[in-house]
Each structure stands twice: as structure tokens, then as C-alpha cells.
N, C-alpha and C positions, 0 to 999 in steps of 0.2 A: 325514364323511370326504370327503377329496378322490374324486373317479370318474375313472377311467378315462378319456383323452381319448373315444376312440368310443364312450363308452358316453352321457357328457354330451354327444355331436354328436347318437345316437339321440334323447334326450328332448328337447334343444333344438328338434330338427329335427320332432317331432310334433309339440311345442307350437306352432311358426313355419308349419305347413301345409310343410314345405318337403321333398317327395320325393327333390328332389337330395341335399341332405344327407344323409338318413337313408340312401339308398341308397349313399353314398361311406362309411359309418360300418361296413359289413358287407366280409370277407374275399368274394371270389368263391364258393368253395365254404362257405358260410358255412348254417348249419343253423339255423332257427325252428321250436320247437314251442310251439305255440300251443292250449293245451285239449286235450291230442288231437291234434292236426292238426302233419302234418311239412310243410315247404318246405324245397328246398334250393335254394343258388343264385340267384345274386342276380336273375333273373327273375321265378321264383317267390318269391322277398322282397319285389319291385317290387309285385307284383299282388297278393300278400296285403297288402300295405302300402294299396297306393289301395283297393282292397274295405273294408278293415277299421280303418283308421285313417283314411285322411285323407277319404273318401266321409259317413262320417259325423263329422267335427272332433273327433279325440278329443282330448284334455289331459290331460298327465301333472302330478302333483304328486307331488314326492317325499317322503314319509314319514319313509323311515330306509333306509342305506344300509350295509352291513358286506362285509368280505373272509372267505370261508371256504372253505378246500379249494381254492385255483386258481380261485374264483371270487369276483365281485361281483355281492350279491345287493341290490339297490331294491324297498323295496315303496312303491309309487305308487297313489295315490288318481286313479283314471279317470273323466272326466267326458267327455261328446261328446251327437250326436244320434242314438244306439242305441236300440235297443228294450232295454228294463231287466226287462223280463217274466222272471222267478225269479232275478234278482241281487238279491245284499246291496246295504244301502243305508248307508255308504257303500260302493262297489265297490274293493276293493282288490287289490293285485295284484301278487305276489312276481316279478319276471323276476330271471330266473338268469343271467348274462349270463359267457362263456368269451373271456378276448380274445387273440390271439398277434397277433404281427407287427405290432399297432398298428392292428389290425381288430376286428369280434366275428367270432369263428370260430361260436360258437353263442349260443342265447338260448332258450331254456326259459320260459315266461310260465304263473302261474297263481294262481287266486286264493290270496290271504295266508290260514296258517291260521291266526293270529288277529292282531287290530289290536295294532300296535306300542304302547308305554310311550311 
């Protein structure tokens, strides 16, 4: 499926190292839940981003990609220089992504519950 403009600038923009982007790809009040973990607002977007993606080079591959419910769900095979200590191998990984106005309003990320067909 085609994605989302901001959704293909997010994974572009991890893949490329490129903070700028990823951060123009998010609404201001824009919501990350991440594992557990909330951020809101494109500050705490910025700084969970350089902590957690780009500190350690993550890489998205995209899997498989569907429309459901007012959402676009990608599940991405994650590769980087993380500690992998009790992840799957491969690490996959469902983001749930909400977009309005040509932004992500939200993004919901967690691991896939089972590997795609």
C-alpha cells in the first residue's frame, strides 16, 4: 500500500539519520507511545527520538503495511546498535500510526504479534 505522506517521511527520516525530518513528520501536539512510555509534543518527540533512535542507528524495514480503523499500521523489522538482551530475533514491530492535517497526530509502536505472511 501506498503510506501516508508523514508516515513514509518518519521511516525515511530514521533510515537517512535525519532528525529534521522525522521531526517536521509529527503534528505539535503530536502523541508517542512507545512500550509503555508516553511523549507528547514535539520536544519530547525530539529527545525520545535522538535517545532512542538515532543515538543508537536504528533502521526501519518495512514488512507489511494495512489501513484499519482511521489508522496505518507498518510492521518494520528494526535493526540498530541497541542492546538486544530479551528481544525477538528477528525484532519486529507494529507502529500504529493516526495522521490529521498532513501530520502524525499519534504513533503507538510495539512489538508485532506475530510475523507477517
Amino acid at each position: 500500500m501506498k503510506l501516508p505522506t508523514p508516515v513514509e517521511t518518519y521511516i525515511n527520516a530514521i533510515n537517512a539519520g535525519d532528525a529534521a525530518a522525522l521531526q517536521s513528520s509529527f503534528a505539535n501536539d503530536a502523541l508517542v507511545k512507545d512500550v509503555g512510555r508516553e511523549f507528547r509534543g514535539t520536544a519530547a518527540i525530539k529527545d525520545w527520538a535522538a535517545r532512542e533512535i538515532f543515538a543508537v542507528k536504528v533502521t526501519l524495514d518495512v514488512i507489511a503495511a494495512v489501513e484499519r480503523e482511521g489508522q496505518t499500521i507498518v510492521t518494520v523489522k528494526i535493526d540498530g546498535t541497541f542492546d538486544r538482551t530479551g528481544l525477538p530475533d528477528p525484532l519486529l514491530m507494529d507502529h500504529y500510526f493516526t495522521v490529521a492535517g498532513e501530520k502524525i497526530a499519534t504513533l503507538s509502536c510495539r512489538l508485532a504479534d506475530e510475523v507477517p505472511e
